[in-house]
One Martini backbone bead per residue (centre of mass of N, CA, C, O) as a GRO file, in nm:
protein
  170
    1UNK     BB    1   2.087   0.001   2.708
    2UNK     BB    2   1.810   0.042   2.475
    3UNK     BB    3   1.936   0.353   2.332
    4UNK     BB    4   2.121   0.236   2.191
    5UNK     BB    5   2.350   0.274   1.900
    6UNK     BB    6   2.392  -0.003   1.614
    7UNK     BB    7   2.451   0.174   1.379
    8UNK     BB    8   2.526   0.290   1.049
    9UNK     BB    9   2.634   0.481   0.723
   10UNK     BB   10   2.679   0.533   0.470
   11UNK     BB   11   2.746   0.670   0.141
   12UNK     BB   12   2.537   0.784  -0.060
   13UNK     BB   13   2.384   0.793  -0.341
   14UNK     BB   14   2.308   0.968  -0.627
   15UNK     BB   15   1.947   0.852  -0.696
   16UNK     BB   16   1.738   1.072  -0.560
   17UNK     BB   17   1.431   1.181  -0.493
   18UNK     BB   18   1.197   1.456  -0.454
   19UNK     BB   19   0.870   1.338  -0.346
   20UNK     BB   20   0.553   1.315  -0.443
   21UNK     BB   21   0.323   1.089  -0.645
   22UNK     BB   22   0.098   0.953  -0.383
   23UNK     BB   23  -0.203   0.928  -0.246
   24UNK     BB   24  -0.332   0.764   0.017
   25UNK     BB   25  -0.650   0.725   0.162
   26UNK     BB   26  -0.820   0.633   0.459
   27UNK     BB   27  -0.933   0.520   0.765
   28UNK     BB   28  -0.938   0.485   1.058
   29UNK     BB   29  -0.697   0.257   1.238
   30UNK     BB   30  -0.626   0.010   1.424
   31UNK     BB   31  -0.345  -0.145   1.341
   32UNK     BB   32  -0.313  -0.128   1.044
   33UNK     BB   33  -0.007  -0.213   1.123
   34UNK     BB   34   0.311  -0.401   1.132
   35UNK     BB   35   0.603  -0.278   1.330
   36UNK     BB   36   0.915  -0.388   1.247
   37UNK     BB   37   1.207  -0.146   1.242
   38UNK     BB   38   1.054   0.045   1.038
   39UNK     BB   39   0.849  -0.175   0.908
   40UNK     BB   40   0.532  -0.268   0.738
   41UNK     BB   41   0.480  -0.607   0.707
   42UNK     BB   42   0.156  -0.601   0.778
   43UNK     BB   43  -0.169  -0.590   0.726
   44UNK     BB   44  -0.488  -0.515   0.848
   45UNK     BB   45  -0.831  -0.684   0.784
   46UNK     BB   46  -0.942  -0.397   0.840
   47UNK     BB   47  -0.846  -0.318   0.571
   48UNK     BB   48  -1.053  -0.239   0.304
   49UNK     BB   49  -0.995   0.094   0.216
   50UNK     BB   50  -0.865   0.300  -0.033
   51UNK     BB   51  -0.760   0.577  -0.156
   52UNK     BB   52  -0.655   0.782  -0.493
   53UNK     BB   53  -0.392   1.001  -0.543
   54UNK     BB   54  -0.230   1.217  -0.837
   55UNK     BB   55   0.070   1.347  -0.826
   56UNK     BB   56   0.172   1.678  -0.925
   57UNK     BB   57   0.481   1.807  -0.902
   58UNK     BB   58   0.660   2.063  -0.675
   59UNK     BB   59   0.408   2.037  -0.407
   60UNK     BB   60   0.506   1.747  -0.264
   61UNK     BB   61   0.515   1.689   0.086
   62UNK     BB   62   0.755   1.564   0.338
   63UNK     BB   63   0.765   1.602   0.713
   64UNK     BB   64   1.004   1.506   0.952
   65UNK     BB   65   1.004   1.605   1.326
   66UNK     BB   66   1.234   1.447   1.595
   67UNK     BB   67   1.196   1.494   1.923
   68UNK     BB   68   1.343   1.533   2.245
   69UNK     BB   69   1.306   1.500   2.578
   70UNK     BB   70   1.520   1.509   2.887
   71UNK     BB   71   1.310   1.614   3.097
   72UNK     BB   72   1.029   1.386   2.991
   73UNK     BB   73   1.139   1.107   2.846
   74UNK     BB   74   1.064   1.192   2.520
   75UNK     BB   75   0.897   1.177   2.194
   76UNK     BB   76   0.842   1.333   1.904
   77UNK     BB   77   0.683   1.308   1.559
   78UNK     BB   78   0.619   1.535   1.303
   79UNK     BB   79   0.410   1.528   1.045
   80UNK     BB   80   0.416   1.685   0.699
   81UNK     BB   81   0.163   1.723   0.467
   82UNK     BB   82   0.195   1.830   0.137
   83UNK     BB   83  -0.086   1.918  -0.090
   84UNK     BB   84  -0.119   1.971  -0.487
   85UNK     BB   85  -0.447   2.011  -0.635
   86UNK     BB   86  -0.621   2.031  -0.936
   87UNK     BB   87  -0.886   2.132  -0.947
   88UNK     BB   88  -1.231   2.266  -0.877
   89UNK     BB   89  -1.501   2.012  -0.707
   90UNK     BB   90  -1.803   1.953  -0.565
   91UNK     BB   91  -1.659   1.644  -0.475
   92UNK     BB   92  -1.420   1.727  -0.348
   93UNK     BB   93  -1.492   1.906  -0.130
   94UNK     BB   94  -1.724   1.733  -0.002
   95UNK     BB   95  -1.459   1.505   0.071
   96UNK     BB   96  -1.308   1.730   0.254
   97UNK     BB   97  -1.499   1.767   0.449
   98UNK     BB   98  -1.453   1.502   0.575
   99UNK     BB   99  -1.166   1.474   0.614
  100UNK     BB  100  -1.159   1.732   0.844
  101UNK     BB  101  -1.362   1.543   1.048
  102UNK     BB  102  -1.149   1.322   1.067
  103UNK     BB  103  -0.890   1.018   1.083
  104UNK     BB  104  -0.704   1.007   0.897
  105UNK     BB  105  -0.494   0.804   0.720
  106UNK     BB  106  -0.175   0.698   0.528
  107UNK     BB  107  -0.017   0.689   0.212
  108UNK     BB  108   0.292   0.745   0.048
  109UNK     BB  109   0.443   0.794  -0.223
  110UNK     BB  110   0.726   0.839  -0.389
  111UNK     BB  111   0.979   0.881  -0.639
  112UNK     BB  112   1.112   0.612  -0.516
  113UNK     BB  113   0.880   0.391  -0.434
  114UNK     BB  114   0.804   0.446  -0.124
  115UNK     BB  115   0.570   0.339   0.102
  116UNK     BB  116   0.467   0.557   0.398
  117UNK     BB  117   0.330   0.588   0.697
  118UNK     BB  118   0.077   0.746   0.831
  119UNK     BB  119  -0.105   0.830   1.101
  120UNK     BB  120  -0.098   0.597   1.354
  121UNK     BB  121  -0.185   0.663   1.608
  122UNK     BB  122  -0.411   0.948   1.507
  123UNK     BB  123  -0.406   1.019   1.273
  124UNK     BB  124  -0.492   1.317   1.070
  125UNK     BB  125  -0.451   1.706   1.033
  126UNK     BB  126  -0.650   1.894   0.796
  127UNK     BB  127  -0.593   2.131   0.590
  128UNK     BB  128  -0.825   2.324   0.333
  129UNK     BB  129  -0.711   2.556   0.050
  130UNK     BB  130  -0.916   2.690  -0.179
  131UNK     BB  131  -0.823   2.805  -0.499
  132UNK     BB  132  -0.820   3.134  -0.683
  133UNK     BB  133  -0.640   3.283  -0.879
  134UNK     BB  134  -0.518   3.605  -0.990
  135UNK     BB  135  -0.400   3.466  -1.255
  136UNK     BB  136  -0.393   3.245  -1.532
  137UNK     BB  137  -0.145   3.120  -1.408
  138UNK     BB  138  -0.278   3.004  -1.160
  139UNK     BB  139  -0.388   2.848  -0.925
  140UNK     BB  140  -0.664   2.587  -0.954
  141UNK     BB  141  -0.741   2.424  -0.603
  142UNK     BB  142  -0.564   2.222  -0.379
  143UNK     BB  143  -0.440   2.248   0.005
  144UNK     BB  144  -0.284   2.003   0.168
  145UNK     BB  145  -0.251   1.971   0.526
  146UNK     BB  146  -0.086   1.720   0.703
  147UNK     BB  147  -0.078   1.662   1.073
  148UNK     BB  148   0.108   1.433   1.258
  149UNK     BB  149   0.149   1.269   1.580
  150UNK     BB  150   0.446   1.047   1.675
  151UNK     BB  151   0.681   0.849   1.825
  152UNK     BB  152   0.782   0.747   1.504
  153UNK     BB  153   0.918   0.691   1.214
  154UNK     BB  154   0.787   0.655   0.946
  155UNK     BB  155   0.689   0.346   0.805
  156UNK     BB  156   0.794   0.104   0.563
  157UNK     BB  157   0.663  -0.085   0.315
  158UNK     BB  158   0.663  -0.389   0.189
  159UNK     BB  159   0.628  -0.597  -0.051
  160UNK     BB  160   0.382  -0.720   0.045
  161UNK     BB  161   0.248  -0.482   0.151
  162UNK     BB  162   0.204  -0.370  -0.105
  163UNK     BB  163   0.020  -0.559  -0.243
  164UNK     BB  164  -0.225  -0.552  -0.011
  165UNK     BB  165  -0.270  -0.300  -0.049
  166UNK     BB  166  -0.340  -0.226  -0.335
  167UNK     BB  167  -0.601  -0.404  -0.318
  168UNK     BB  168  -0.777  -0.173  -0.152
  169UNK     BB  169  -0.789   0.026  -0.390
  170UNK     BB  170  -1.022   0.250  -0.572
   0.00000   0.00000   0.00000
């Protein structure tokens, strides 16, 4: 049967952080990467434009969860990126409404140097909350929150597929 578990996992050392520092985001393409057992390995030549942006703080979330359904012989993976931006203005309102117009994918870099692909199979779906709060020390800026729905838990980019990548970054 293809769907027994073949391996276990040691107990992992404290080293590690949570959170993300980068969010790289590009325009939806198929088959934008390689992917064999969890790794992305080669990046599709057809990615040709990555933009870059810099998360600080810790409101910068990813949670995936997959869920299986014995009923009908499914399983979906949920993929949830909160992403939060300072201060707000009107080139980049501009760029979120296209964002949330489109079916954008993503890499996000976490904390602890992981690169992973997001929004693989269809893209992700954004909401996009300008805020500006009513005390000077409110947050004035941008909550994206990125929603996609994939088969398998988001790939991990290998280390040539990392260099490939950042060469087509804006």
């Amino acid at each position: 049967m293809p769907c027994l578990i073949s391996n276990g996992r040691l107990r992992a050392c404290k080293d590690s952080l949570g959170g993300q520092s980068t969010l790289y985001l590009y325009n939806s393409l198929e088959d934008a990467f390689t992917v064999v057992d969890g790794e992305a390995t080669a990046m599709s030549s057809s990615l040709t434009e990555a933009f870059k942006f810099e998360l600080e703080g810790d409101g910068n979330t990813l949670e995936e969860s997959m869920v299986g359904d014995r009923n009908t012989g499914t399983r979906v993976n949920t993929q949830t990126l909160t992403i939060s931006l300072k201060s707000m203005d009107a080139a980049t309102s501009a760029e979120f409404n296209l964002l949330v117009a489109g079916y954008p994918q993503a890499v996000v870099v976490d904390r602890n140097g992981n690169h992973i692909a997001l929004g693989l199979d269809d893209g992700i779906d954004f909401t996009v909350v300008a805020q500006s709060g009513g005390a000077k020390s409110d947050m004035n800026g941008y909550v994206l929150t990125g929603v996609s729905t994939c088969k398998d838990l988001a790939p991990h980019l290998d280390a040539s597929t990392i260099s490939a990548f950042e060469a087509v970054v804006s």
